[in-house]
N, C-alpha and C positions, 0 to 999 in steps of 0.2 A: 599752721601747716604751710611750709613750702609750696605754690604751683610749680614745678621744677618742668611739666612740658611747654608752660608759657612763656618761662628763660629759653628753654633748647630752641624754640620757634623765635624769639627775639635773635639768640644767636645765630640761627642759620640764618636770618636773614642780614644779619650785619656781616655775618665773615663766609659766609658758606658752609658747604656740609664739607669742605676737602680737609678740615681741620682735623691734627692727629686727633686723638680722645682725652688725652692727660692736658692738651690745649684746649680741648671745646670745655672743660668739665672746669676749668679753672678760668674760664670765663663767666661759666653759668654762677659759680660759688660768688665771684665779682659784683656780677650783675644782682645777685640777689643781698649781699652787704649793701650796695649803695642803694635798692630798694629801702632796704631796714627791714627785709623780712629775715633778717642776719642781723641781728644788731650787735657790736662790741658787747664780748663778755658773753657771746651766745656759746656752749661745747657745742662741737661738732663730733659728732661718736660714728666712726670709719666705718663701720658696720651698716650703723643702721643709713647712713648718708650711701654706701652702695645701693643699697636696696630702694631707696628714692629712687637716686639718679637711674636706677637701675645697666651700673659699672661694673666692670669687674674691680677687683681689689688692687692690680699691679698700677692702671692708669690714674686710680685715686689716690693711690698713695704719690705717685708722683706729681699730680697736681697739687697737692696739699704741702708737700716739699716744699715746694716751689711758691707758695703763697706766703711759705716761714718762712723762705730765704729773703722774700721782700718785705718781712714784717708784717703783713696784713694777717697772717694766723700766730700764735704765743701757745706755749706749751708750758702748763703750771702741773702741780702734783696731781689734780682731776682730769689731766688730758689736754687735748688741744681745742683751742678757743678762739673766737676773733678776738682782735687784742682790741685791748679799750685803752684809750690814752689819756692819760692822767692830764693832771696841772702841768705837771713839769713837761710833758713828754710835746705838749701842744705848743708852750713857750719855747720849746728846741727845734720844736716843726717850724712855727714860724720865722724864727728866728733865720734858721737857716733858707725857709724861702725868702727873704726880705736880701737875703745875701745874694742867695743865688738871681736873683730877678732884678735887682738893684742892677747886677753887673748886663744883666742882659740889657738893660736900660742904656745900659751908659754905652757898651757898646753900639745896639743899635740907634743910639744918636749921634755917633759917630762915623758906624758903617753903612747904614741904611741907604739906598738906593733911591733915587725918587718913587720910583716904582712900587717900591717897597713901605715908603715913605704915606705915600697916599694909598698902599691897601689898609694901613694902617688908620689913618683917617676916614677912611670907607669905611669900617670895621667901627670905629666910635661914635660917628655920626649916625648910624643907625641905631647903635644903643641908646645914644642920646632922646632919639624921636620915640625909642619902644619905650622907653621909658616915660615918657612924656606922655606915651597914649597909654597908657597904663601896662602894658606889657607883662605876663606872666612870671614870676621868678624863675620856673623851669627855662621858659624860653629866653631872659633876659641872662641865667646860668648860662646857655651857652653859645650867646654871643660875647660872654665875658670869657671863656674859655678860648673862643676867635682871638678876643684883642691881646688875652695872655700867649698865646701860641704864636701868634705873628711879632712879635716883638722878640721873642725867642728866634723864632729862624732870624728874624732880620737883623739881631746882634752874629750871625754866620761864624759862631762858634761850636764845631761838634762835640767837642770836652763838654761843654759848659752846659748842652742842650742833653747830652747823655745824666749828668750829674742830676740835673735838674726831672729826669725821666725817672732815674733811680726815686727822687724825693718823693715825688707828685703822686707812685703809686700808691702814701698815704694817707693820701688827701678823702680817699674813697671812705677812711676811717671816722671825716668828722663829721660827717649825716651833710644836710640841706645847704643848700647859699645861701650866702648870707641877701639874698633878695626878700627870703621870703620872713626879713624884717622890714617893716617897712623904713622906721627912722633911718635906716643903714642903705639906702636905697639913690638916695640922693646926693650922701657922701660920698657912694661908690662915683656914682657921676663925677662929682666935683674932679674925684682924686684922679679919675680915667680920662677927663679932659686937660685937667693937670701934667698930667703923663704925656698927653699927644702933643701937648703944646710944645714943649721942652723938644720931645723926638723932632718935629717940621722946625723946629729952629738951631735945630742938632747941638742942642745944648747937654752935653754929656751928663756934667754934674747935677744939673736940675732934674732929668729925666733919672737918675739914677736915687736922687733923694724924694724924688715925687715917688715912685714904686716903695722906697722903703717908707716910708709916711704910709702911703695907703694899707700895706701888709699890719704895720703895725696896729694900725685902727683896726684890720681882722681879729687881728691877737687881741685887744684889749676887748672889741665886742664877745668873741667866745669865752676867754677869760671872768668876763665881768656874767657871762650865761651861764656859766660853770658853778660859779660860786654862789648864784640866785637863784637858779632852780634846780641847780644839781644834776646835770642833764649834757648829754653830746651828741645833740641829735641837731643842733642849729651851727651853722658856720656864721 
């Protein structure tokens, strides 16, 4: 069973209560997929998911729109569901973030600002040390979301940063970070020290092939968890 007033009290404190309701209720749906008390493949029955939230019907239906228009819910013959992504579906996910991230790379090793340059180095060197002191996978999650978000703005392209928005709301679909393997922990290191080195010496091509190296090692670690335990609950 959903706690769906421990989400509403999560979200009011993140966005406040001025949020319309077909916003606040598709945040709480959000917040509780990437919990996993939503798991891909879960139905969601309109009905009885009113009477949780306790909604009306017009704002839930609009939330839930609005969750298939980004793909994070799928409508099969038994109704609507969170969608569970396949083999294929994860090798086109990555795929296209290796694209989309590569370029953010190359740009921000070409546009980056000093400024910009060294919050980015601020931002790895920290992970470097959490990681060194053993640092939690939650919390080591998201100072890697830091290092991925600044190198986005600092390629200062809004096409590129909207494209990559549209992708990302995905990402909520593939459960855990991949921290919370540990072998994969010290690769992510390498590959994210890899990355900075390239951007401070505004090495375009490098910084752009260092991000697609590391995505692809995401792809091949879920891939290769796919196939052995049959499972998508680890990134």
């Amino acid at each position: 069973m959903v706690n769906w007033p421990q989400y509403q009290q999560e979200i009011s404190a993140r966005f406040g209560d001025k949020q319309a309701m077909a916003q606040r209720i598709r945040h709480m749906i959000l917040a509780a997929i990437a919990a996993r008390d939503l798991p891909p493949g879960t139905r969601l029955i309109e009905t009885e998911l009113g009477q949780q939230l306790s909604v009306s019907r017009t704002p839930l239906r609009e939330a839930m729109a609005g969750l298939k228009a980004d793909g994070i819910l799928s409508h099969d013959d038994d109704g609507i569901r969170v969608r569970q992504l396949d083999w294929s579906a994860v090798n086109n996910l990555y795929e296209m973030r290796a694209t989309l991230e590569g370029m953010a790379a190359y740009q921000a090793a070409k546009r980056a600002s000093i400024a910009e340059k060294n919050v980015i180095d601020a931002i790895n060197q920290d992970e470097n040390q959490m990681i060194n002191k053993g640092a939690a996978p939650d919390q080591l999650a998201q100072i890697n979301s830091k290092f991925h978000a600044s190198i986005l703005a600092a390629a200062g392209n809004p096409f590129l940063t909207e494209s990559y928005d549209r992708l990302s709301r995905l990402l909520i679909l593939l459960g855990v970070t991949a921290y919370s393997l540990p072998e994969r922990v010290h690769g992510i290191q390498q590959e994210h020290n890899a990355i900075n080195k390239a951007l401070q010496n505004s090495d375009a091509q490098a910084a752009e092939a260092a991000m697609k190296t590391h995505l692809m090692h995401g792809l091949e670690a879920r891939l290769r968890l796919m196939t052995t335990i049959n499972t998508n609950d680890i990134d």
